[in-house]
C-alpha positions in Angstrom: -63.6 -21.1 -39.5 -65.6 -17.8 -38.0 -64.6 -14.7 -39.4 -66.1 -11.0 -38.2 -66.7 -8.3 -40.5 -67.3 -5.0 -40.2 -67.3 -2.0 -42.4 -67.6 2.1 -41.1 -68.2 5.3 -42.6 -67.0 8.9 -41.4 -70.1 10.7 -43.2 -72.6 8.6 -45.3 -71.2 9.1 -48.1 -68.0 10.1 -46.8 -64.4 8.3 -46.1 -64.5 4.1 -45.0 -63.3 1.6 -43.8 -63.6 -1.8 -43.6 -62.5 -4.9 -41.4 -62.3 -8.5 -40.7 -60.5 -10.8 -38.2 -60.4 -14.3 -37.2 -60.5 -15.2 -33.3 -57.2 -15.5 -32.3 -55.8 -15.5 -35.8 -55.6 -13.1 -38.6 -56.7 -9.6 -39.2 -56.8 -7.2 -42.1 -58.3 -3.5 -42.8 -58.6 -0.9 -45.4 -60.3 2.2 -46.7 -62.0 3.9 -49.2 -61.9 7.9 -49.4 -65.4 8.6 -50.8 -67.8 5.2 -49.8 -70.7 4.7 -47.9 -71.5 2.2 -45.1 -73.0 -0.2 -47.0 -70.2 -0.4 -49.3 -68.4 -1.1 -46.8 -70.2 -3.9 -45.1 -70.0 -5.5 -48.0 -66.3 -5.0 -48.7 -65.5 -6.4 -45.5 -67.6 -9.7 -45.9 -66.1 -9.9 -49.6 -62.3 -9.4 -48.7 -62.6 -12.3 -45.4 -64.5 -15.1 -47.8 -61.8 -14.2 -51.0 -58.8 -14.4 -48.0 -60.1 -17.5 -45.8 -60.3 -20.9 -48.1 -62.6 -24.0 -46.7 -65.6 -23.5 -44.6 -66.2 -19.9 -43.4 -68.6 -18.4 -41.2 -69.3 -14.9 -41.6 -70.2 -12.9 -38.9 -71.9 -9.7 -39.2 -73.6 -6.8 -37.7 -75.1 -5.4 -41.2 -78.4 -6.9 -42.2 -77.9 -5.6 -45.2 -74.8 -8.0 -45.8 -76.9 -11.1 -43.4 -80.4 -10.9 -44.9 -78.8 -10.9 -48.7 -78.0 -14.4 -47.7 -80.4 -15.4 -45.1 -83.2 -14.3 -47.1 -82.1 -15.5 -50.6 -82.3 -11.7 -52.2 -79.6 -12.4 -54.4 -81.9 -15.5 -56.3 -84.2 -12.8 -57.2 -81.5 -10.3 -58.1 -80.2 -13.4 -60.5 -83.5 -14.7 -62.0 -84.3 -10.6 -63.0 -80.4 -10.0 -64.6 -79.8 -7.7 -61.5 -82.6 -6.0 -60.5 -84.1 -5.7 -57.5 -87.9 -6.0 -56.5 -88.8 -2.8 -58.0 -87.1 -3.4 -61.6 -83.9 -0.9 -60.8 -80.4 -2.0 -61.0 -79.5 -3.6 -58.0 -77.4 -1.1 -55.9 -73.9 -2.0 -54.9 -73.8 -4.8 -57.6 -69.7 -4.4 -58.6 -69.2 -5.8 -54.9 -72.6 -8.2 -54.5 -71.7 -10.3 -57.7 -68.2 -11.9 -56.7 -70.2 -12.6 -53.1 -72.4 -14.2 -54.6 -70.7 -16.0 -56.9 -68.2 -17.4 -54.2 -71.5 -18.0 -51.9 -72.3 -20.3 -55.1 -69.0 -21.8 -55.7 -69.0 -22.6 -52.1 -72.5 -24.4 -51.3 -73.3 -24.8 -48.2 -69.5 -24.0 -47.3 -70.3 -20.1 -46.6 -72.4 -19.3 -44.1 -73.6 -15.7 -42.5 -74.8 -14.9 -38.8 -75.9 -11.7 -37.6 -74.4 -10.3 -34.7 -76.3 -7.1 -32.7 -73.6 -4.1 -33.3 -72.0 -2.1 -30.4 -73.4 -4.8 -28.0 -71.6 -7.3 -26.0 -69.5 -9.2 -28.3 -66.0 -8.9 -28.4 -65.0 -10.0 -31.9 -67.9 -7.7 -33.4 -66.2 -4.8 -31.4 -62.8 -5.7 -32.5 -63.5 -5.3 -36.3 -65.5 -2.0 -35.3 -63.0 -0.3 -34.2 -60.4 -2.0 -36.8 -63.0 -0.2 -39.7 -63.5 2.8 -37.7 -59.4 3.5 -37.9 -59.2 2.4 -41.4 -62.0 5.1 -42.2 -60.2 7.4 -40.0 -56.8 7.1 -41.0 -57.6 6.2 -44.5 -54.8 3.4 -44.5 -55.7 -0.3 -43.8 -53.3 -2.5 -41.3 -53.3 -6.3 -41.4 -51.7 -9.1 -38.6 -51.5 -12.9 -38.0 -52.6 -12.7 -34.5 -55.3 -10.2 -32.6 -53.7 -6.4 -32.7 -52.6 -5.3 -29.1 -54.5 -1.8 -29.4 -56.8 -0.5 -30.9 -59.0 2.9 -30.9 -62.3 3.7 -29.8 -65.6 1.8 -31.5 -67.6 4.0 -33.6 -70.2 6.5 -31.5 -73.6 4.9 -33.2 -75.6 7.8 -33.9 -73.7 10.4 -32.9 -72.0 11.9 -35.3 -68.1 13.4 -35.5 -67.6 11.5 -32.6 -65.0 9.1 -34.0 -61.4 9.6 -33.1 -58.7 7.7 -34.9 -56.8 4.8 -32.9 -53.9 2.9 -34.3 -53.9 -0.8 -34.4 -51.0 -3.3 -33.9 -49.3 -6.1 -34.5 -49.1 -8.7 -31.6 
């Protein structure tokens, strides 16, 4: 199973949101009123692999949330009792450590793919805009098939220009 994730901040820190969906299947969002971006990348990978069972691939535009994996940071992060390279307390680690552990529990069952962000992907545009409402609206939305509308992707680098949307239910 493929899942994209996606997660969006209005301010960093300021109000999230946070997304996944399934081609052609299910979909789910929700929010955070004080987050920041990264939080919410990692939200949105943690709430698809606890909601899909089997083999999942995750698909992602963070390489925050791709590299963790990809790269193995969270063996180091282990084999120092949650610090990172420089001997601080690994950031984010109330959301990294059930990953992780279901990245474990999973081997070889879990899988993450980077995706390039506001490019030509539909999926990864999808769950952008799904995270950018969420943020927006401060109120998640879910569905068991692809929502019929949706509102605009996030401006990348320009800020304040996100404008809430409102998803539905096909």
């Amino acid at each position: 199973m493929i899942v994209y994730t996606d997660g969006a901040c209005l301010g960093n820190p300021g109000p999230g949101g946070w997304a996944w969906a399934v081609p052609g299947g299910a979909w789910r969002s929700g929010s955070a009123p004080a987050t920041t971006n990264q939080r919410m990348e990692i939200t949105a990978a943690l709430e698809a692999v606890t909601a899909l069972d089997g083999d999942v691939e995750v698909v992602s535009d963070s390489t925050y949330v791709v590299n963790c994996f990809r790269d193995g940071w969270w063996r180091g992060w282990l084999a120092r009792g949650w610090t990172n390279s420089q001997k601080k307390p690994v950031a984010n680690r109330d959301l990294w450590e059930p990953l992780v552990e279901e990245y474990r529990a999973r081997r070889g069952r879990l899988r993450f793919r980077w995706v390039k962000g506001h490019g030509a992907d539909p999926l990864n545009d999808l769950v952008d805009r799904l995270a950018v409402e969420a943020a927006t609206l401060q109120r998640g939305a879910s569905g068991e098939a692809p929502p019929r509308a949706v509102g605009p992707p996030d401006a990348a680098g320009v800020p304040g220009r996100r404008r809430p949307g409102r998803a539905q239910e096909a």
